[in-house]
N, CA, C and O of each residue as an XYZ file, in Angstrom:
316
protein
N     -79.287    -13.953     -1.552
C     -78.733    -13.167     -0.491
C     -79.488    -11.840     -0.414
O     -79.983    -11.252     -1.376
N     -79.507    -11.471      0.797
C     -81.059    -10.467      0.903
C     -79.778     -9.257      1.537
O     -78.694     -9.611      2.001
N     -80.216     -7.902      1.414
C     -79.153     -6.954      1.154
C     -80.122     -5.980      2.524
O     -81.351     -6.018      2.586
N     -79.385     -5.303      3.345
C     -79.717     -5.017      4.669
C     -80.740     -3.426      4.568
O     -80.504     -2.414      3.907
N     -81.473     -3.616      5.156
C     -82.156     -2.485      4.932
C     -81.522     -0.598      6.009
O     -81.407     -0.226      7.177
N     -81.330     -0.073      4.716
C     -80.916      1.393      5.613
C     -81.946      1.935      5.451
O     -82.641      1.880      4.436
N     -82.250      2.763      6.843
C     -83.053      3.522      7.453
C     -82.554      4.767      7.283
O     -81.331      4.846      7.404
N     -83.209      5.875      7.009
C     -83.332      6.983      6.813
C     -83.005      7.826      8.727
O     -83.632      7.607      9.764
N     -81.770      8.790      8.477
C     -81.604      9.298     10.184
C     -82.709      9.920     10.665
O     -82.538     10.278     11.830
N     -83.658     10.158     10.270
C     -84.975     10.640     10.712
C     -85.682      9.461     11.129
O     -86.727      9.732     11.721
N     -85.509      8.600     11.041
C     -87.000      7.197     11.396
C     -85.369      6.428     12.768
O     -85.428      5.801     13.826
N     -84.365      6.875     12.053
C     -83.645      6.312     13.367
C     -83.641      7.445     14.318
O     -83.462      6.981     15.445
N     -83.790      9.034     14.355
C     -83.986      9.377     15.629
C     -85.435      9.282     16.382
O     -85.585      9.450     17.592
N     -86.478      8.979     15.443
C     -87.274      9.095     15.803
C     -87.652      7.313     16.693
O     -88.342      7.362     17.711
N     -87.392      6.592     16.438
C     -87.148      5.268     17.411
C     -86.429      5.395     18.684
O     -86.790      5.137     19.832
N     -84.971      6.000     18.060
C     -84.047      6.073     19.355
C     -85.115      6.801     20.435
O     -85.623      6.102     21.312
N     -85.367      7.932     20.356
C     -86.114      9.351     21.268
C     -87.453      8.196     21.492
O     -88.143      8.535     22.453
N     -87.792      7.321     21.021
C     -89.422      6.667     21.663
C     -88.492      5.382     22.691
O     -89.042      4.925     23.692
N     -86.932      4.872     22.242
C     -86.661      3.917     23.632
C     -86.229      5.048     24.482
O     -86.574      4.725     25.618
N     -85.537      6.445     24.536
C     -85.500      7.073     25.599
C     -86.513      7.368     26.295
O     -86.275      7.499     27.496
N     -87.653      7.533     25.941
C     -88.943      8.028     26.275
C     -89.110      6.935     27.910
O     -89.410      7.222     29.069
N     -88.714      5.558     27.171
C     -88.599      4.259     28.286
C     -90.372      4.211     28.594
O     -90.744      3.495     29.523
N     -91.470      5.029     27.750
C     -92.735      4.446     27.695
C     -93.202      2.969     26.909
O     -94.360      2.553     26.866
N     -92.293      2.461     26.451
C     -92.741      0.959     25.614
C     -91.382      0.164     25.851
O     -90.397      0.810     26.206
N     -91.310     -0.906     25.710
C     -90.104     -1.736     25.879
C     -89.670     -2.197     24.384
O     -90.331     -2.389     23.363
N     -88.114     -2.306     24.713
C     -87.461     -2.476     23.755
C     -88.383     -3.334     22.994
O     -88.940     -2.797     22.036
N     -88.622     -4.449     23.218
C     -89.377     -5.397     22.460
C     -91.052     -5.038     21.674
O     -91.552     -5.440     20.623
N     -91.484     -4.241     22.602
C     -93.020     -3.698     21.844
C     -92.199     -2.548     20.738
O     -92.727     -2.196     19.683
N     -91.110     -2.153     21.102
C     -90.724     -1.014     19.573
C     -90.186     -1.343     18.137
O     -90.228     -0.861     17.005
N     -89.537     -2.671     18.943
C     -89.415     -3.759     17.515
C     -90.738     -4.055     16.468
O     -90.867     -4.088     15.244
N     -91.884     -4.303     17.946
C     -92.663     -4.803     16.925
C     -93.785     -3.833     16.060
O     -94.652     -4.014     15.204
N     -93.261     -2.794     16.764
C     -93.967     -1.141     16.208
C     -93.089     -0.805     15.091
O     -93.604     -0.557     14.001
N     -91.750     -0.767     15.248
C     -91.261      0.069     13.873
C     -90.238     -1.040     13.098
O     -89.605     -0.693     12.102
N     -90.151     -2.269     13.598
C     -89.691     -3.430     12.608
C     -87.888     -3.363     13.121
O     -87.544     -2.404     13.813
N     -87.227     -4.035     12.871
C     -85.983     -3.948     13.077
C     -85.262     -5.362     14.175
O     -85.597     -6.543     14.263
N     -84.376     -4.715     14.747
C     -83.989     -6.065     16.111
C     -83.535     -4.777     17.060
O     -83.164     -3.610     16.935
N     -83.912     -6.121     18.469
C     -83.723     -4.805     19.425
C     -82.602     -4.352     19.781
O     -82.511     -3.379     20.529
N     -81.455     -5.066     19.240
C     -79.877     -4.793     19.067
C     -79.585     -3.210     18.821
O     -79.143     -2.341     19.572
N     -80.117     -3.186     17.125
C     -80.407     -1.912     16.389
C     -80.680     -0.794     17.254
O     -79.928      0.152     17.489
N     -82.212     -1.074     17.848
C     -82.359      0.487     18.547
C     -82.033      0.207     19.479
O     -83.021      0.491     20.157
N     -81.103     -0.303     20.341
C     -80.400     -0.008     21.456
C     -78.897      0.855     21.292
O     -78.372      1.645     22.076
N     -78.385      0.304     19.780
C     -77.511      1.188     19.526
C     -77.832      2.924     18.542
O     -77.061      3.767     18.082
N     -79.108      2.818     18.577
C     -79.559      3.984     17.600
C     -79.726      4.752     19.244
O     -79.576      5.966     19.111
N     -79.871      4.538     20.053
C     -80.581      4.857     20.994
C     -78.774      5.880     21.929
O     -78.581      7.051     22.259
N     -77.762      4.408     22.009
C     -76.958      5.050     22.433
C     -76.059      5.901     21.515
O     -75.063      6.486     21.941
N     -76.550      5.945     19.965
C     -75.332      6.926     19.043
C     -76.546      8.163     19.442
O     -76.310      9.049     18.620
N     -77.480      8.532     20.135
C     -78.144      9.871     20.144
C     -77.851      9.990     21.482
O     -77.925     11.214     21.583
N     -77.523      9.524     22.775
C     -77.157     10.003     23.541
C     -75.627     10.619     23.774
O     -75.315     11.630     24.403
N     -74.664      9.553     22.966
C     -73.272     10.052     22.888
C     -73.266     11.701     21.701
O     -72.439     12.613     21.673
N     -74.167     11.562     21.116
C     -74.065     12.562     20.405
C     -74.888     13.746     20.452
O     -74.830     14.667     19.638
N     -75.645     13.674     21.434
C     -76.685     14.850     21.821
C     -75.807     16.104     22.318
O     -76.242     17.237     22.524
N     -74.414     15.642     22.474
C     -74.114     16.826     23.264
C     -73.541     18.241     21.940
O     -73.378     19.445     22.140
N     -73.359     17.377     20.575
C     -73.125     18.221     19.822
C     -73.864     19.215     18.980
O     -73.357     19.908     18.097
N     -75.547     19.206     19.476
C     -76.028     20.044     19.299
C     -76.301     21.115     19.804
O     -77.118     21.905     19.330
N     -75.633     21.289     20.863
C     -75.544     22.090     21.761
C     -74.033     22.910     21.099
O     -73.761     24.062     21.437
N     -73.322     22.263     20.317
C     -72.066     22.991     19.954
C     -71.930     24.240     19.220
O     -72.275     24.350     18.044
N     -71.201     25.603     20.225
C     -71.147     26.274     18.970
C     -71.114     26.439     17.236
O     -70.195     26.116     16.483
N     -72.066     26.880     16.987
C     -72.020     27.013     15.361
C     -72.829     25.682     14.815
O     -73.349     25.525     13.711
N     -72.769     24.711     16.011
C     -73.338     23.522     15.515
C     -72.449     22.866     14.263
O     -72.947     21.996     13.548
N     -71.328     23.272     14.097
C     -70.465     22.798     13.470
C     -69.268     22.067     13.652
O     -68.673     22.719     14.509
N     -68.615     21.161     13.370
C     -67.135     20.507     13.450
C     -66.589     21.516     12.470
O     -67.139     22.087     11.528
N     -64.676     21.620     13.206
C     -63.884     22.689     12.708
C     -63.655     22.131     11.639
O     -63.807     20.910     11.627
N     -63.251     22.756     10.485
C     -62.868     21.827      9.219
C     -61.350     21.349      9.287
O     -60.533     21.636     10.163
N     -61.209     20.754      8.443
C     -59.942     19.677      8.807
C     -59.073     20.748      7.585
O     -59.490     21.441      6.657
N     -57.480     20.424      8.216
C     -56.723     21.630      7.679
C     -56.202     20.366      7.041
O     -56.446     19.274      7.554
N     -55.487     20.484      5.931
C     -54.439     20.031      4.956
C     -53.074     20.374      4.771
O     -52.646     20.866      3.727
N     -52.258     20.072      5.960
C     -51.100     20.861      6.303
C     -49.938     20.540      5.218
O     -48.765     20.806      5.481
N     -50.360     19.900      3.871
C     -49.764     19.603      2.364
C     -49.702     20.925      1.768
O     -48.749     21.691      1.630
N     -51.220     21.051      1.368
C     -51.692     22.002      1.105
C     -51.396     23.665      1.615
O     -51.265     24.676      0.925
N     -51.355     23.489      3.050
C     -51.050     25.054      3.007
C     -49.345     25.367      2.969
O     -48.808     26.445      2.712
N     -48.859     24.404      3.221
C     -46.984     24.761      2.620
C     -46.873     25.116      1.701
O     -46.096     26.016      1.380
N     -48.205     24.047      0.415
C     -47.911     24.718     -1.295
C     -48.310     25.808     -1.455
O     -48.001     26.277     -2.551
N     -49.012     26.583     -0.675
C     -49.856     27.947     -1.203
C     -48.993     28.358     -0.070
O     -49.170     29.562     -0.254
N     -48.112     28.318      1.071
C     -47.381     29.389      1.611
C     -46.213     29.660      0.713
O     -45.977     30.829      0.408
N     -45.403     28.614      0.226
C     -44.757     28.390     -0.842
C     -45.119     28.965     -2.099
O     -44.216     28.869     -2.930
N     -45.984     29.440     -2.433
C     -46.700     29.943     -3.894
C     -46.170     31.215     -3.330
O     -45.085     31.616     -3.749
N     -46.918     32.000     -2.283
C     -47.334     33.359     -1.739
C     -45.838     33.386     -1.741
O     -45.392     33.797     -2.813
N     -44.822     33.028     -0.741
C     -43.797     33.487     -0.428
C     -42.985     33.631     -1.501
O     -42.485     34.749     -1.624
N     -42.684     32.725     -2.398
C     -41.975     32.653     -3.838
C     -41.433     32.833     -5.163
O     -40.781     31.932     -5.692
């Protein structure tokens, strides 16, 4: 049983950005950077759904609150 090869997010944006380019066809990029053309069609659409978050302030996601957590430390403080 042969175990799936992961690609490094740098060699997957750099495929996705050559099918946006739409200068080679799906099929000549297969046979340029190896893979199925399944793959970079979806490498292709996780950089368009997600292009818009580089544009996001701070370039960051808000961090996730632990609303457990801050009862026990309002609970500490108040107590």
């Amino acid at each position: 049983m042969s175990k799936r090869k992961q690609h490094h997010p740098e060699f997957k944006a750099k495929v996705a950005l050559e099918a946006l380019k739409g200068e080679e066809t799906v099929s000549e990029l297969t046979s340029q950077f190896g893979g199925h053309r399944t793959m970079i069609h979806q490498w292709k659409r996780a950089l368009l759904e997600g292009a818009s978050g580089v544009f996001e302030r701070g370039n960051r996601k808000a961090p996730e609150i632990d609303e457990e957590q801050v009862k026990d430390l309002h609970a500490k403080v108040m107590g």
